[in-house]
N, C-alpha and C positions, 0 to 999 in steps of 0.2 A: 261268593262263597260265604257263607252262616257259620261264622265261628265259635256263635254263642255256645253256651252247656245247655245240652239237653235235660228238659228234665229229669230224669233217673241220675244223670250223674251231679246234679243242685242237689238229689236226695245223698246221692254216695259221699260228694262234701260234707253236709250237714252231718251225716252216721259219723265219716271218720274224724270230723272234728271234734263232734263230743268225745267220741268215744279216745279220742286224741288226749280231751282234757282230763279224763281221770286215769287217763296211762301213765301221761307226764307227770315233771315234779311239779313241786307248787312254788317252785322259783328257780330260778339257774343255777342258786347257791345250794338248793337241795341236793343236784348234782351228785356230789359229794357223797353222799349218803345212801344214793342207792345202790341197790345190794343186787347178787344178779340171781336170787330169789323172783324181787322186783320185776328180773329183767324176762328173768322164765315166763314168770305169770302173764306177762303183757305178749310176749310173745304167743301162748297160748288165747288169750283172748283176741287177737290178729289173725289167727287159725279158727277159731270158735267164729268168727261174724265172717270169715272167708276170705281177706285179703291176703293172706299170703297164698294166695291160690289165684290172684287176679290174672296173671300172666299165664295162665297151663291153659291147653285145652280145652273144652270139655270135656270131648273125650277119655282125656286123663284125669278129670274129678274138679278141674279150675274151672273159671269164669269167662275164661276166653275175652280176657276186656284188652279195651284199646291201652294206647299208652298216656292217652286221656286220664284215664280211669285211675291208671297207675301213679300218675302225676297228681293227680286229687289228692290222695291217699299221704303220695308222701309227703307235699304238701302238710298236709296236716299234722302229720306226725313229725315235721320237723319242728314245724312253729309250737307244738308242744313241747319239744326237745325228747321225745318218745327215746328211751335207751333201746326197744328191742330192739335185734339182725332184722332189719325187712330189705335193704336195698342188696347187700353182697347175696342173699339166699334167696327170697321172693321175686325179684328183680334179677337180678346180673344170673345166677344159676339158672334159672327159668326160662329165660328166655337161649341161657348156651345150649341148654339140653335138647329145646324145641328144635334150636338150628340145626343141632348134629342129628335130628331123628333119632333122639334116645327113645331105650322103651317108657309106657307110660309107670312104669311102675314108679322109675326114680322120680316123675312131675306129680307123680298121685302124691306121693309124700311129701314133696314138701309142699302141695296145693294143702294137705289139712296138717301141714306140722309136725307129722312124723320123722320127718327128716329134713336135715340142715346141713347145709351144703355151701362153700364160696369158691368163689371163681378166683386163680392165680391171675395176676398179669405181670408183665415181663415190668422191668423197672423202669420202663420208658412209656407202659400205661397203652403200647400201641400194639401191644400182639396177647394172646395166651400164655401163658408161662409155658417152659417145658420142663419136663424132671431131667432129661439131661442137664439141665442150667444149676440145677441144686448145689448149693456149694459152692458154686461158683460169680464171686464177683458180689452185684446186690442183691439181695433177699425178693423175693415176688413181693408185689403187692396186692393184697387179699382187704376185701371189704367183710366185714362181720364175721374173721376168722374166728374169734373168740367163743367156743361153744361150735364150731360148725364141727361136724363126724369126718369128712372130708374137704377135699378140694380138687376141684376140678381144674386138669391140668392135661396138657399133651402129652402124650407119649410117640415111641415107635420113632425110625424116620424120618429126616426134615422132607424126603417125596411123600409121604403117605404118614402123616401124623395121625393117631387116633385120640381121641377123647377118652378121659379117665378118669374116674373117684380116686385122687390120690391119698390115699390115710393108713397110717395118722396124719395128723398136720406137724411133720416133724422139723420143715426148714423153718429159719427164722421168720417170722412175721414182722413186717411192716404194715400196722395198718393207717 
């Protein structure tokens, strides 16, 4: 088995590493200081060059990439210490959406940025959160709640749960 990087994804390195270095700060100590202005902007330029769109379909306006692809990327964007939401909305939302065979409209959005979304999990990190749980005990944990319009969470039923934009994000946040 050939596990090397193909070349296209040496290219998608190389893109999101640069593009990694002028997102991040220009130290760990800079931190501090960024504004979620900052955070908007990068966000937006992650949407502009297509990555938050890695995980969609085509169909639905994404890249349809591996989790290769996805791992490049974030990769990158950690070692720069990148503040935007890419893993709870680009990643984690993205791929809950696909599974549930949501329609493409909700993966169109957030493939070019229109919308921003995180995914609840239960406090134990091993199921979906449910809104019946609200209130109740610990708080969900949500990756890139901060700025997300909703949160995808369960509804309905513990036999027949369905999938749901829960919003506002009004339970406590752990993230």
């Amino acid at each position: 088995m050939d596990v090397a990087l193909t070349h296209e994804q040496e290219l998608l390195a190389e893109t999101a590493g640069r593009l990694a270095r002028q997102l991040g700060p220009a130290s760990p100590a800079a931190l501090a200081a960024a504004t979620h202005d900052a955070e908007l902007a990068a966000w937006r330029h992650l949407a502009d060059v297509g990555f938050l769109g890695l995980r969609v379909a085509e169909h639905s306006g994404g890249a349809g990439a591996s989790v290769v692809e996805v791992a490049l990327v974030a990769e990158a964007l950690g070692t720069s210490i990148v503040t935007a939401p890419f893993l709870g909305s680009a990643v984690l939302a993205a791929e809950l959406l696909a599974a549930a065979g949501a329609s493409g409209e909700l993966s169109r959005g957030l493939a070019v940025g229109q919308r921003r979304l995180t995914v609840a999990l239960d406090p134990t990190l091993r199921a979906i959160a449910h809104t019946d749980a609200l209130g109740q005990g610990a708080p969900p944990v949500m990756w890139d709640a901060a700025g997300a319009e909703a949160a995808l969470m369960l509804t309905g039923p513990a036999d027949a749960p369905r999938l749901t934009a829960y919003a506002p994000i009004s339970a406590p946040i752990r993230e």
